[in-house]
N, C-alpha and C positions, 0 to 999 in steps of 0.2 A: 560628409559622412562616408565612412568605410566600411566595408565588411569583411575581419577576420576570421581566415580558418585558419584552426588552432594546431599546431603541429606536433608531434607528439612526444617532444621535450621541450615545449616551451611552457618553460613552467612559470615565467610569468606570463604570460597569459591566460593557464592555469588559475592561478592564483585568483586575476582578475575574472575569470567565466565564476567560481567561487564566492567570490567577496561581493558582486554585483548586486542580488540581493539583499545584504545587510544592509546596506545605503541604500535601496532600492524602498525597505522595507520599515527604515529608520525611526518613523512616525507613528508606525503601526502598532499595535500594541495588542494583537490576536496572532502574529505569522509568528510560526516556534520553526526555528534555523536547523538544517540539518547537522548532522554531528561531522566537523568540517574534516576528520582525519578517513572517515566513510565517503564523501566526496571524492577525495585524492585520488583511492582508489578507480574509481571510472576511468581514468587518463592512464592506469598502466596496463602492460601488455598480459597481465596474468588474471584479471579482471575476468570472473566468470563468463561476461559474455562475449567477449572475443574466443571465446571457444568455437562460436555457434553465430556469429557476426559483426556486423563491423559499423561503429559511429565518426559520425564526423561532427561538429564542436564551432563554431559561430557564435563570435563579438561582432557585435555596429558597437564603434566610436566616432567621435567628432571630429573636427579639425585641429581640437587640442587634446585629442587620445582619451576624452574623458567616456566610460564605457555610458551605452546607452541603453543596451540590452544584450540577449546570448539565446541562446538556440542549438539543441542538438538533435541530432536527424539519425536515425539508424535504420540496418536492414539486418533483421532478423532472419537467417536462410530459414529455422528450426520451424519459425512460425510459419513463413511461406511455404517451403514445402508443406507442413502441415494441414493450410487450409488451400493451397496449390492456388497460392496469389501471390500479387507481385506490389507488395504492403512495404511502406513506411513506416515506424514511427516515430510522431515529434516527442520530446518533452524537455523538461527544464528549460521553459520558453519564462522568461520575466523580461518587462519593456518596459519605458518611461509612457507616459500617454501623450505617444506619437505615433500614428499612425503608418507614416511613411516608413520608419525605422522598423515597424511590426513589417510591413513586406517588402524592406528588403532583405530582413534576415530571413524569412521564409522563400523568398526567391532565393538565393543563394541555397538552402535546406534541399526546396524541390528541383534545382538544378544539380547537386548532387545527386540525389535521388533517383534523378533521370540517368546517371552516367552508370547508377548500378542496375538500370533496367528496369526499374520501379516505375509503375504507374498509379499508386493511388499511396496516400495519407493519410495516418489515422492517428489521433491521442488527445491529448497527451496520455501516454503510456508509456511507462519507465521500462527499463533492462532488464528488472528484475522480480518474481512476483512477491517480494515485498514491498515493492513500488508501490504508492498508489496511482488510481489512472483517474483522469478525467478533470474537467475545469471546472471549478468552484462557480456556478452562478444563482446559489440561494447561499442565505448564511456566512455571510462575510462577517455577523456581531460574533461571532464564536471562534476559536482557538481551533486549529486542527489538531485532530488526533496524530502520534507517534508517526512518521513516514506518510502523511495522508496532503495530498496537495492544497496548496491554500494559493489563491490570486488576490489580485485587486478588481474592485467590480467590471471596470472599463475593458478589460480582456474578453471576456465573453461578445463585447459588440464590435471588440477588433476582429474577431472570427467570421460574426457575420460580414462584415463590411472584407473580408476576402475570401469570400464565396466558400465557405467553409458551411456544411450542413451536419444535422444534429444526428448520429448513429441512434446513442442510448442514453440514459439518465440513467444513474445511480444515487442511491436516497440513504444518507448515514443518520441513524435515531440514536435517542438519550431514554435512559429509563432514571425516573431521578427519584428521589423516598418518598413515602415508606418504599422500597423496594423488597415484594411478595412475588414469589411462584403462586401462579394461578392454581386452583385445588386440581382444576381436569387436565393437570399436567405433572401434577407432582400421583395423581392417580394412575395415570397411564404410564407413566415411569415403574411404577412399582407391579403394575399389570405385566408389563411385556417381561418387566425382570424375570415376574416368575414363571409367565408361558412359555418364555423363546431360552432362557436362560442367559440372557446379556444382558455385561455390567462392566462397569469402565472402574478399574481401581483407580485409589487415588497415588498419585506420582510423588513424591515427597521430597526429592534432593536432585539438586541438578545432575547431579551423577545419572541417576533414572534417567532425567531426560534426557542426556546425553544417548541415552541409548535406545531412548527412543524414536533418533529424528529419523531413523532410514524407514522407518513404520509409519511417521508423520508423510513424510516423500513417495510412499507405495501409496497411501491412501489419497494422498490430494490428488494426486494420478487418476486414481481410479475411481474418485468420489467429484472431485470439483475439475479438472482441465478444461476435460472438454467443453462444459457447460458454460466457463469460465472465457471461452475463446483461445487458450491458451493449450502450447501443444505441452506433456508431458515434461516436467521439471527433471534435470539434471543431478547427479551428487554433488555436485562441483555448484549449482546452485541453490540446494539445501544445508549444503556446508558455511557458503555465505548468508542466508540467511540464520541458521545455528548461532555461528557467531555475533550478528549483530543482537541477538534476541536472547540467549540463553544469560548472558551476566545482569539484563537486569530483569529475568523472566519469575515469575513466584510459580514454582514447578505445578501446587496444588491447584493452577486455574487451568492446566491441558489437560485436554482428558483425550482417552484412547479408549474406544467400546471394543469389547471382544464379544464373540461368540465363540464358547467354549476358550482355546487357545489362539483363537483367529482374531487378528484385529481388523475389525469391519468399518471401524468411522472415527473420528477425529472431531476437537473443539480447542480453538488456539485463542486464549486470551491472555492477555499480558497488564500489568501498571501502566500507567500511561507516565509519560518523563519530560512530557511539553512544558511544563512549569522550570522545570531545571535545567533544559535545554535554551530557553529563554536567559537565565539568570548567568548561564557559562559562556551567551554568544555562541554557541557549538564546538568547543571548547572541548575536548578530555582534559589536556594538560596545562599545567600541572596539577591543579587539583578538580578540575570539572570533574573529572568520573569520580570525585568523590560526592557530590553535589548528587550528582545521575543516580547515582546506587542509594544514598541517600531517600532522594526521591520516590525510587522507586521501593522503599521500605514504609513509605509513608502516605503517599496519593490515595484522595481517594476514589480516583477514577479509576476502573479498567477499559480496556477499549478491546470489543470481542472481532477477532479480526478473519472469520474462516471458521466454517466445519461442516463436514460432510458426511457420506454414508453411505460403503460402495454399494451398485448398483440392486445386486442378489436383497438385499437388506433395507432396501428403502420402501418406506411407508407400510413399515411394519411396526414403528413406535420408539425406535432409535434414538431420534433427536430429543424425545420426551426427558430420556436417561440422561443424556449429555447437559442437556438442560438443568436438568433436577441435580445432578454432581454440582456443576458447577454453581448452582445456586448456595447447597450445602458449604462448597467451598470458601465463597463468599460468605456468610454467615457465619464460619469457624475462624476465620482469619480477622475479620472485627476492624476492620480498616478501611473498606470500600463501601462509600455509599453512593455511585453513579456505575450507571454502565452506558459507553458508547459502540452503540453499534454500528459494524463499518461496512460501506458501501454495496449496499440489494441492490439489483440492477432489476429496471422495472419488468422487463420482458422475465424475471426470473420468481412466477406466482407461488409458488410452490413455498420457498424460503420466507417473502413477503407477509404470506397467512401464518409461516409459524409466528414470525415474532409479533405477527399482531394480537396471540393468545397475552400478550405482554403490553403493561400499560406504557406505551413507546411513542416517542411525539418524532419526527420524523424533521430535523431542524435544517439539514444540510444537503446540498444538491449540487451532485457534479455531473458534469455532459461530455461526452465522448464527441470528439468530431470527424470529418472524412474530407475529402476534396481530389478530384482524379486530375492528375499534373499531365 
């Protein structure tokens, strides 16, 4: 066995840190592929996060080149400065159930790591906060949502068995029909509208949204970061996010609360495209994005991924509103009968109590991990 770092024009190897998965995953018939021309992008230099720092890229093959697994290691300055540590993080970790192959691509990971003065390791946690974070260890019968991590069970006991210990949980729930707003929310909605005077129009064409992402970018800032662990988001990474999300986004399910002219909170939900994703192998071309777009005119899942309420403004009745819109919205569009909600992280009580005003069964469970190198 060997372990390659990937350099950064080797595009076949590339190729292979990519493709690794599909074969990995070939039997499987829950794990929805990433969209493989959004991959690509990780390996070039223009790639949001080489703004703000720097990855390294790990193959184990055999003695006949056939890959085994991949592994990528990054050092985020934005976040270490941030939280004024000296953090790793892992992700896009998939392995065969082998053991020895899981640490050697992690010894290679955290000897990198070491060379950039890193002393601890944390994730799986993507580049990007569209990423999802964390390893899958309840809920393997179920499909991931859009961009939301999905393993094979035996991961979770490769962690422990390298001394890997558990950070956090995060708990992603289903609400499934009849799907009703609860009365003492659709009440408190309509209370605060008329006490405080805030109220989130509806958005109607992607044009709107377009113009709304730098509003989207102030608020997650100022609403979810910190809470979130994460330092302040970039243009340069609201742009990539825009993009991945706005062509198959149904504009009427974000919503943006104002007070008066001010917008004070945000609610980011989208079509889910995992069924399409599946059917094109991750595929745009030649015709997958039309499958995608498709899909996402038809699903009836949404998957609610984010919202918040900057600080001045919370628990004042806010999320009642965001809530009650996008219920409305839901109900006008006459297409979605599921809603997936993505990943509460348990330390986070506050968000936890609201959605449990919602008949919410809580199916899926990912784990943050840590380990000091």
């Amino acid at each position: 066995m060997q372990i390659i770092t990937l350099k950064p024009n080797d595009r076949r190897n590339q190729t292979a840190f990519i493709q690794f998965p599909f074969s990995l995953y070939k039997e499987n018939s829950y794990w929805v592929p990433p969209i493989r021309i959004a991959m690509r992008k990780i390996f070039k230099a223009n790639y949001p996060f080489y703004g703000y720092g720097e990855a390294a890229f790990f193959l184990a093959k055999d003695n006949h080149g056939e890959i085994l697994g991949r592994l990528a290691v990054a050092n985020n300055h934005r976040y270490n400065q941030f939280h004024q540590s000296k953090t790793a993080f892992f992700y896009y970790f998939e392995v065969e159930k082998n053991l020895k192959v899981a640490e050697a691509l992690f010894s290679s990971g955290f000897e990198w790591a070491r060379q950039q003065g890193l002393t601890h390791v944390l994730g799986p946690k993507g580049f990007t906060v569209l990423d999802g974070f964390g390893m899958l260890i309840k809920g393997f019968e179920y499909p991931p949502a859009f961009n939301q991590p999905y393993n094979l069970p035996y991961y979770p006991d490769f962690m422990d068995s390298m001394g890997f210990t558990k950070v956090t949980d995060v708990f992603t729930g289903k609400i499934e029909p009849p799907f009703e707003l609860p009365e003492k929310v659709v009440r408190a909605a309509k209370l605060v509208k008329k006490r405080l005077g805030l109220h989130a129009p509806l958005i109607q064409s992607k044009s709107e949204l377009r113009d709304s992402v730098l509003k989207i970018k102030k608020l997650y800032n100022e609403s979810l970061a910190n809470s979130a662990g994460n330092p302040p988001i970039t243009d340069e990474d609201i742009d990539a996010m825009a993009s991945q999300l706005i062509w198959i986004a149904e504009p009427r399910l974000i919503k943006i609360l104002y007070k008066n002219d001010d917008a004070i909170g945000w609610l980011m939900a989208y079509p889910d495209i995992g069924s399409a994703l599946q059917r094109t192998k991750g595929r745009l071309f030649p015709f997958g994005w039309i499958q995608i777009l498709l899909e996402s005119k038809r699903s009836s899942w949404i998957d609610l991924n984010g919202y918040g309420i900057v600080e001045k403004y919370q628990r004042m009745g806010g999320t009642a509103i965001l809530f009650n819109e996008l219920y409305k919205s839901v109900k006008s569009i006459d297409q979605y009968t599921y809603v997936e909600a993505l990943q509460f992280r348990e330390e986070n009580m506050k968000s936890l109590l609201e959605v449990a005003n919602f008949d919410i069964v809580f199916h899926k469970t990912h784990r943050l991990y840590e380990k000091a190198i």
